[in-house]
N, C-alpha and C positions, 0 to 999 in steps of 0.2 A: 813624501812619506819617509820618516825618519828607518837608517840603515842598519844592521844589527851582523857580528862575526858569529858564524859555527863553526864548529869543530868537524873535517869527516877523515871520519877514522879509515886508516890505506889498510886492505885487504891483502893485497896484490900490491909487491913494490914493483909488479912492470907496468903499473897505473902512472908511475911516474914518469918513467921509458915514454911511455906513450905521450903522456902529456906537454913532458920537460923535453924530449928530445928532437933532432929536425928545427932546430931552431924556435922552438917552442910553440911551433904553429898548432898543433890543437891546442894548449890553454889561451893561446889570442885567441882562436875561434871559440871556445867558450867564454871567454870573457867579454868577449864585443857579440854575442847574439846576448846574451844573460844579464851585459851590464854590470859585471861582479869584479871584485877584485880576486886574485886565489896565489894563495903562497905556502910554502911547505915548514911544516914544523914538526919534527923528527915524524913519525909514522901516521903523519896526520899533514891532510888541508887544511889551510884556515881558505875562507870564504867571507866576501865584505860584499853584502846588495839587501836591494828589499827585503821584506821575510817571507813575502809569496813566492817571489823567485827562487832564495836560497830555497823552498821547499822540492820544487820542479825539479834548479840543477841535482837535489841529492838523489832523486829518483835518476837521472841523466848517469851521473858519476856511480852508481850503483850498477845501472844496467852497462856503460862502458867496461865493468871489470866485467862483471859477467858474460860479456865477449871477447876477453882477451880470456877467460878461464877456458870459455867454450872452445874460441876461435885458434887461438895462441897469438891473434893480431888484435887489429883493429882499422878495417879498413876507410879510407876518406870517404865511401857513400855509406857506410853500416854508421860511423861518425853522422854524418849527415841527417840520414834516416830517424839516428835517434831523437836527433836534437827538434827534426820535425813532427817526430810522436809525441813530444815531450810538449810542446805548446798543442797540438791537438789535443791534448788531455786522453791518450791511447798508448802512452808509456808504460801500462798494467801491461801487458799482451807482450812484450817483445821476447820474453823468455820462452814463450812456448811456439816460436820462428825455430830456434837451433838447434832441437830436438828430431830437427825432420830430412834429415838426407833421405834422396829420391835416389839415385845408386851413384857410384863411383866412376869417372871421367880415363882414357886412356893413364894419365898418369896418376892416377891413385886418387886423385882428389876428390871429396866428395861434392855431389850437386846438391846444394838446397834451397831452398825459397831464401829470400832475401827482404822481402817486405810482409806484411801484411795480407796483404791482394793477392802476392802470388803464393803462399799458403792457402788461401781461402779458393783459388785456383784451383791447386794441389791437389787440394780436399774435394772439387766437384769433379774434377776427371777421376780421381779412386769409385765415387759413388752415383756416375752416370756414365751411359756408353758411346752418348754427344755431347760435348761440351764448345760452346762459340768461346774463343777467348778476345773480347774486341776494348781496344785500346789502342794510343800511340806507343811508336817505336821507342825501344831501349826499356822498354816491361818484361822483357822473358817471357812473352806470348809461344815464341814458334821454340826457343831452347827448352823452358820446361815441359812443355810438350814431349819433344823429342827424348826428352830423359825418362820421361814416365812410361814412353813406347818401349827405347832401350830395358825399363825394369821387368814390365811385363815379358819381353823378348826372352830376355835372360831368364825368369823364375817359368819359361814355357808358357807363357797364360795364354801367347799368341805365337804364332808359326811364323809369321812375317811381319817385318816393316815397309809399309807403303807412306811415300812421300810422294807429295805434287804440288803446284802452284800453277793458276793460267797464266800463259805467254802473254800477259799486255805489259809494259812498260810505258807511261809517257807516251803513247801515243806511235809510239815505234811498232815498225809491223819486219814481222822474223824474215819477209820473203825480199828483205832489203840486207840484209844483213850477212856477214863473208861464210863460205863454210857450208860442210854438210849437214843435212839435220840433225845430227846431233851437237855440233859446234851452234850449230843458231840456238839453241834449246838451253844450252849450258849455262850463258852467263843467266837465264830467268833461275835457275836450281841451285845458284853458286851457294848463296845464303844455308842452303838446306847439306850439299855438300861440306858447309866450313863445321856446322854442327855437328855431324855426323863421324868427320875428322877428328874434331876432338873429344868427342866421347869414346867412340869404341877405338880411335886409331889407325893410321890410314891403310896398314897393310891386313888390317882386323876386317877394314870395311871392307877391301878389294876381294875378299876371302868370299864374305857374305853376299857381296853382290855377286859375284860366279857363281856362288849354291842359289840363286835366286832369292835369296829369304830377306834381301835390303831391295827394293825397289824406287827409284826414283826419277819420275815420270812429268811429261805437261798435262795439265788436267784431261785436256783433250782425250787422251789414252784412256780414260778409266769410261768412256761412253761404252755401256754395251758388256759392262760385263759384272760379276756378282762379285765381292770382295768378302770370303768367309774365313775364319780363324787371322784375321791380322788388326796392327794397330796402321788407321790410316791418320794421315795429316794435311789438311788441308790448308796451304799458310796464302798470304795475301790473297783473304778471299774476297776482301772490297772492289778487287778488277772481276768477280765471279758475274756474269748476268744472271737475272732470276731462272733462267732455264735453265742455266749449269750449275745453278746450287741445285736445284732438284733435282737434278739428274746425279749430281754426286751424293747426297743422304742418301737417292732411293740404290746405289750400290751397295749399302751394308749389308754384308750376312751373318751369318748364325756365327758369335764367337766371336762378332769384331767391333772394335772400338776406333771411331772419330773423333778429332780434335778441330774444328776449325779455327784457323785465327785471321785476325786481321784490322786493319785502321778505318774507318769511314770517313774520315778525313783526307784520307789520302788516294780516291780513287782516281784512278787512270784512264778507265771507261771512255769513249767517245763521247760525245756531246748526245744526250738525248737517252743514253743507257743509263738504268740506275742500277743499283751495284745490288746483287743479290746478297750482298753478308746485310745490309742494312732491310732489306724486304724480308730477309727469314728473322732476323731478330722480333721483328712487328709480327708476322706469321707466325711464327713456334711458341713465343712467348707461354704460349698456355700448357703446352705439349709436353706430357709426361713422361721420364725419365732423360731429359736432355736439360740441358742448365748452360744458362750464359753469364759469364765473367768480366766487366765491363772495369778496364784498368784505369787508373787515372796519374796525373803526372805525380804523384807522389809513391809511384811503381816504380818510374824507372830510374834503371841502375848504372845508367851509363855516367857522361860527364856531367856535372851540377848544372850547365848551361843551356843543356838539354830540357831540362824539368823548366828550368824558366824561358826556354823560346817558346814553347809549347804553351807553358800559362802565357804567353803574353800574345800568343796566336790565337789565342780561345779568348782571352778578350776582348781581342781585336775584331772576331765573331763575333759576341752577342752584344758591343757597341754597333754593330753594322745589321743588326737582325732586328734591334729594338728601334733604330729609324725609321 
């Protein structure tokens, strides 16, 4: 297919920062995913590739300024992200992601969805009072969560935040492990702790947990009693058994909101337990005013290597499922 130059005209000369600067590592990355050549000419790109391509990048190079308007940057997974909407043909959508801070972090920053998914997320915990969020790690499962708890918190919707997770790890059992109960307890909550740190701050937190109003507990603790006016969290619920999911939905009371989240892939469980996040997914399925969020590795936000161990462990699954 014969090549053809456009013109795209620079909105934003810190498109160029971005793209020329750092040793010019994002226009190689645009240039070796797209195949294009790209060089500057006074307030203008030129662009040398296909003409189906050059069409892609200009929707690409449009929504990149459009996140350094929004953002004032442009980060290597928001870069990433796009370029992977951009061949999904779901590069229409990315503008109305930044529009959505869920509230503001100890240091001013604001939290917001980052993908598609976890907008779509966002959007079912505002308009249900259980939402499962199940996916692999590095999605913003249990963080945006906790943000959305934090907002509610803040604007009074609820009187408390209750955080938990069961004590299984790998196979480890806590009555081995150094320490008083509450040291054996600790490293399973750490994850829930580092969140909590940095949104409200740690002397913010220490505040709230004295007045009672931040709680955070082993699942175990929540047997036996009613949970009303707060936002709860249930995060690694794939170690949950089916008896202790039921026994934590049937805790909610009047006033309060659940969050489960969790991996199915990743359960801990002994030999022969099956994990109650994957038995209520199949059960609730039908159940009116609760919604489950099922992420995929084009969620997460960590490092790039991330997204593809995962693709290549999930292949490695349904080569070993179809034998």
């Amino acid at each position: 297919m014969s090549k053809k130059t456009i013109e795209y005209s620079i909105e934003n000369n810190q498109l160029i920062e971005v793209l020329y600067g750092n040793l010019e590592k994002n226009l190689k990355k645009l240039e070796d995913e797209f195949d294009v050549k790209m060089s500057i000419k006074e307030n203008s790109l030129l662009i040398t590739g296909e003409e189906t391509i050059l069409e892609v990048l200009n929707l690409v190079l449009f929504e990149i300024e459009n996140t350094i308007n929004t953002e004032k940057e442009l980060t290597n997974q928001r870069l990433d992200y796009i370029i992977e909407m951009s061949k999904k043909g779901k590069l229409y959508n990315m503008d109305k992601i930044l529009d959505k801070t869920i509230c503001m972090n100890a240091k001013g920053k604001a939290i917001k969805p980052k993908t598609l998914g976890q907008k779509m997320y966002i959007e079912k915990i505002y308009n249900n009072d259980i939402v499962f969020g199940i996916g692999p790690a590095g999605t913003g499962k249990t963080y945006l969560a906790m943000a959305t708890a934090v907002k509610a918190f803040r604007n009074n919707e609820v009187d408390r935040i209750i955080l938990t997770r069961p004590a299984v790890e790998a196979g480890e059992n806590l009555g081995f492990l150094p320490g008083d109960l509450q040291e054996k307890i600790d490293p399973y909550l750490r994850p829930l702790y580092d969140a909590l740190f940095d949104i409200f701050g740690y002397e913010n937190y220490l505040k709230l947990v004295d007045r009672g109003l931040i709680e955070v507990a082993p699942l175990a603790y929540m047997r036996g009693r009613t949970l009303e006016n707060a936002y709860i969290i249930l995060d690694e619920a794939q170690n949950t058994t089916n008896e202790q999911m039921k026994m934590f939905l049937t805790r909610l009371g009047y006033g309060s909101k659940a969050i489960i989240t969790g991996d199915i892939t990743q359960v801990d469980l002994p030999r022969g337990k099956s994990s109650g996040l994957a038995q209520a997914s199949k059960i609730l399925k039908n159940v009116k005013g609760l919604d489950f969020m099922y992420f995929t590795s084009s969620d997460i936000v960590r490092h790039p290597l991330v997204q593809r161990i995962i693709d290549a462990y999930e292949d490695y699954d349904e080569k070993k499922e179809s034998k």
